[in-house]
N, C-alpha and C positions, 0 to 999 in steps of 0.2 A: 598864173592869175589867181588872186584871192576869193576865195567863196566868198559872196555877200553872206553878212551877218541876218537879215531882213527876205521873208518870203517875199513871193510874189503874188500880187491877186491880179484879178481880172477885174473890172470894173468899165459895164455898158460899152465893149469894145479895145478898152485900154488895158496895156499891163502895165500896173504899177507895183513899185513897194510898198510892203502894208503900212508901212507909214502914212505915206499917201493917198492911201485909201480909205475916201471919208465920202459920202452923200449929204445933201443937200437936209437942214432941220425941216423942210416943206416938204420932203417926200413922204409919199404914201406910206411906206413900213414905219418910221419916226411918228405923224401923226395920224395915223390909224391901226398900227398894227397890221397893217395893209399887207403884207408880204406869205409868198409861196415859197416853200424852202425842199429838201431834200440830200441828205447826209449819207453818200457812201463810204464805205473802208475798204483800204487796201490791203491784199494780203500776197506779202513777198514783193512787197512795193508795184502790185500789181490792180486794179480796180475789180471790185468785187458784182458783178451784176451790175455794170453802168447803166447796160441798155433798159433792164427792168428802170433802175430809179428815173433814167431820163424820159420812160415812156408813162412812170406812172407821174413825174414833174409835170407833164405837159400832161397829163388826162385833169390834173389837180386847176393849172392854170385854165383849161377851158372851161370848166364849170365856174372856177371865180371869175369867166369872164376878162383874164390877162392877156394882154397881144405882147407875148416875149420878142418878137421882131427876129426870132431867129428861129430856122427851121430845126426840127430835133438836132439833125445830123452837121448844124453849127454848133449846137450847142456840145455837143458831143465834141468837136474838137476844140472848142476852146476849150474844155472842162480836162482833156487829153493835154494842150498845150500849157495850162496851167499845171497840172502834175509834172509834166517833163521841168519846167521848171524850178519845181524844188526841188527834184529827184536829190539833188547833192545834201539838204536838210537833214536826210533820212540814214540813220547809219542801216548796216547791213541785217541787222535781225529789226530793224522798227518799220514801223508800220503810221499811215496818217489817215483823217477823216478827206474826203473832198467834201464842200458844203457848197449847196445853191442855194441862193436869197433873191427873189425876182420879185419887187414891187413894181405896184400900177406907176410911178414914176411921180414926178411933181404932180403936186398938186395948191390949186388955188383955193384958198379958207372960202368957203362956202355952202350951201345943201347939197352938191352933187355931187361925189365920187365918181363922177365917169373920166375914162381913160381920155386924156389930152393931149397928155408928152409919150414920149418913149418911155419903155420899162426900163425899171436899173436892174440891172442884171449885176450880181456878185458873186462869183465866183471863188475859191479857196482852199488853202489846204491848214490843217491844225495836227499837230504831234497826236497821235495816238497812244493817249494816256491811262494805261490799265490798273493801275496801281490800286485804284478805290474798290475794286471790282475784284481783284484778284484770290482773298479769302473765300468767295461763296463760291469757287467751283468745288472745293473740296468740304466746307464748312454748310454750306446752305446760305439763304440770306433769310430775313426776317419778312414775309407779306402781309400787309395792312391795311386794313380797306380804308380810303377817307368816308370824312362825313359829308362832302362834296361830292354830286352825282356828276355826271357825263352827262355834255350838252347834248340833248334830243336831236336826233338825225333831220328830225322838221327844221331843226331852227341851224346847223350846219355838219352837214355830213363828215362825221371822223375820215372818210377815205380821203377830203381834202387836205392835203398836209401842208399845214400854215406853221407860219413863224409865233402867233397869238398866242402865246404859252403861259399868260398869265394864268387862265384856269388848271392846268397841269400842275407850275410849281405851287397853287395854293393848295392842291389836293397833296403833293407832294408834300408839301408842310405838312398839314394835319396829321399823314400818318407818322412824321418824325413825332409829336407829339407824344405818340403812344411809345415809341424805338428811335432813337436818334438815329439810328442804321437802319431805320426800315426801308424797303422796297415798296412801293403804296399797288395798291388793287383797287382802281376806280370801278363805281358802280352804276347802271345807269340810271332812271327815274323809277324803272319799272322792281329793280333789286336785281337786276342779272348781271353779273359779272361782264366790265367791259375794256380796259386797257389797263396800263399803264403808265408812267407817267411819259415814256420814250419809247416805249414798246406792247408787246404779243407779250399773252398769259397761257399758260396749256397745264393740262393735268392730266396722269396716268391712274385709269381705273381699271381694274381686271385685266389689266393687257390692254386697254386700247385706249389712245393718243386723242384727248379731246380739248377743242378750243372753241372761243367765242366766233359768233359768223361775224363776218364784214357788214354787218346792220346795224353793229354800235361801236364797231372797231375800225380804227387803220388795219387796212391789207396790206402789211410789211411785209416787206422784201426777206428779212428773216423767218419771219412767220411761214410764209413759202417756202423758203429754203428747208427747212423743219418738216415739212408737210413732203415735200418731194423726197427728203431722206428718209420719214418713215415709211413710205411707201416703198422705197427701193429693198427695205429693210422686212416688209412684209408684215407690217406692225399698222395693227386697224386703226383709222383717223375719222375722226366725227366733228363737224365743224356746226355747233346748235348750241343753243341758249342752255346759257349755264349759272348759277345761283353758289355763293358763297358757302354753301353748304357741302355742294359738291366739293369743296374745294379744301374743307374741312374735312373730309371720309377718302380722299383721293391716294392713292398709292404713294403716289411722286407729283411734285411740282416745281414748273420753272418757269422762267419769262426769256424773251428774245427779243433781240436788239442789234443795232449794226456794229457796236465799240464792242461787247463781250461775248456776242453772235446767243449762247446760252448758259444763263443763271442761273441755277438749282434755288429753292426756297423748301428747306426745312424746316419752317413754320408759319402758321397761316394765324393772325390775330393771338397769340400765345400759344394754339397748341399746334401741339408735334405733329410732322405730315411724314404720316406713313411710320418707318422705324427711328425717324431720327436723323437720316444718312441720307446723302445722295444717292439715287436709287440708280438701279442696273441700267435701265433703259435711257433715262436722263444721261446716264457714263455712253451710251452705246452712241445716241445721237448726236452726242458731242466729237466723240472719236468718229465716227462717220464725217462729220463736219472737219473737222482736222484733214481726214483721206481727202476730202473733195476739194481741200486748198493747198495742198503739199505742207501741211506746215502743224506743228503740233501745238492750237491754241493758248491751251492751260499754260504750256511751259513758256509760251510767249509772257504770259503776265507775270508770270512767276520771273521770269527773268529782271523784271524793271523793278524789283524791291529788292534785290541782291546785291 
């Protein structure tokens, strides 16, 4: 039997081909932005912390107030039943993203956003594409701050992880402005260092591992991961308000993510962080990271440009 050319998605119950899979121009994520999303990776075609992402999906949906119509532990198998079926996509050394998109569902043009219909739930999988990424484990990347602050936790808390990303890519723009290759460094109103555009920022001072608190940040699943490895590692962690400054005088610097799990940045607004090089500890936690998925990251990216 022939491998279908076409993945499969999940969509509000159905498995279709992504061809197939299209939502309603009246749904809530099309005209509002409306949508709650969440992006694991697999490693060894295996899912990385599902339960984390599906528990922090649904801490995210309750506070927007979404009724997924599915209990965690449906959502967990369909999200299992969707991977099994692209299993065949994947050759033996790649690796995919899963992604969930859970809007308030249709909606009728008018002043009230209250939930009506059922949520569309979208479920997914996407080639895991390192290629862009694969220079800064060894070279550093470029960190930029925008001139675009971070929306105030009053007005929506960064833990909620939405699909609304226009404020990201414009932050994101602005720092290309300064480095077409740059990594940006958002800030939040007050001047404290606070995300990125897809991730956690962390900086090495004297020996100890420090990052922004979850008061102007996503609590990433990587960021955690980070945080549990330096610990195992015996390497001091401080999670407190941090100013661009720091960040300028810091040993070592990197960011986290779920596609390249950890970035090194050997420069922070033009100047050099630390000696120049990817530092010891950044190499440690990364190889540590490696140990805890069977599989040796860097060379994974490194492979898909050869």
């Amino acid at each position: 039997m022939t491998q279908s050319t076409e993945r499969t998605v999940y969509i509000s119950g159905r498995m279709v081909p992504e061809s197939s899979a299209t939502i309603s121009i009246f749904d809530s994520a099309v005209l509002l932005g409306d949508c709650i999303t969440e992006s694991t990776r697999t490693f060894r075609h295996q899912p990385f912390r599902l339960d984390d992402h599906i528990k922090r999906l649904y801490k995210s949906l309750k506070v927007s107030r979404v009724n997924p119509g599915l209990t965690p532990e449906e959502m967990t198998r369909a999200t299992l039943e969707v991977l099994e079926a692209n299993r065949g996509h994947m050759g033996p050394n790649d690796d995919c993203w899963i992604v969930h998109n859970i809007s308030r569902g249709l909606m009728k043009p008018g002043p009230s956003p209250a939930q009506t219909n059922p949520a569309t739930i979208m479920i997914f999988t996407s080639p895991m594409d390192l290629r862009g990424w694969v220079r800064y484990y060894t070279e550093g990347c470029h960190a930029v701050t925008s001139f675009s602050r971070a929306i105030p936790a009053q007005s929506l808390d960064a833990r909620i992880k939405n699909r609304s990303r226009l404020f990201y890519t414009m932050a994101d723009t602005e720092a290309r402005l300064v480095d077409p290759d740059a990594q940006v460094i958002i800030l939040d109103i007050d001047g404290n260092v606070s995300e990125n555009k897809g991730g956690n920022i962390f900086l090495i001072a004297d020996g100890v591992l420090k990052t922004p608190s979850t008061e102007n940040c996503l609590d990433g699943i990587s960021r955690q991961t980070v945080i549990e490895l330096a610990q195992k590692l015996n390497i001091p962690v401080q999670e407190t308000r941090l100013q661009i400054y720091d960040f300028y005088t810091a040993d070592e610097v990197f960011f986290t993510s779920t596609p390249y799990c950890i970035m090194p940045a050997t420069k922070c607004n033009g100047l050099v962080v630390g000696n120049g090089h990817v530092g010891p500890m950044t190499q440690r936690l990364l190889a540590a990271w490696s140990d805890l998925v069977g599989m040796d990251i860097v060379e994974q990216a490194q492979q898909q440009i050869r």
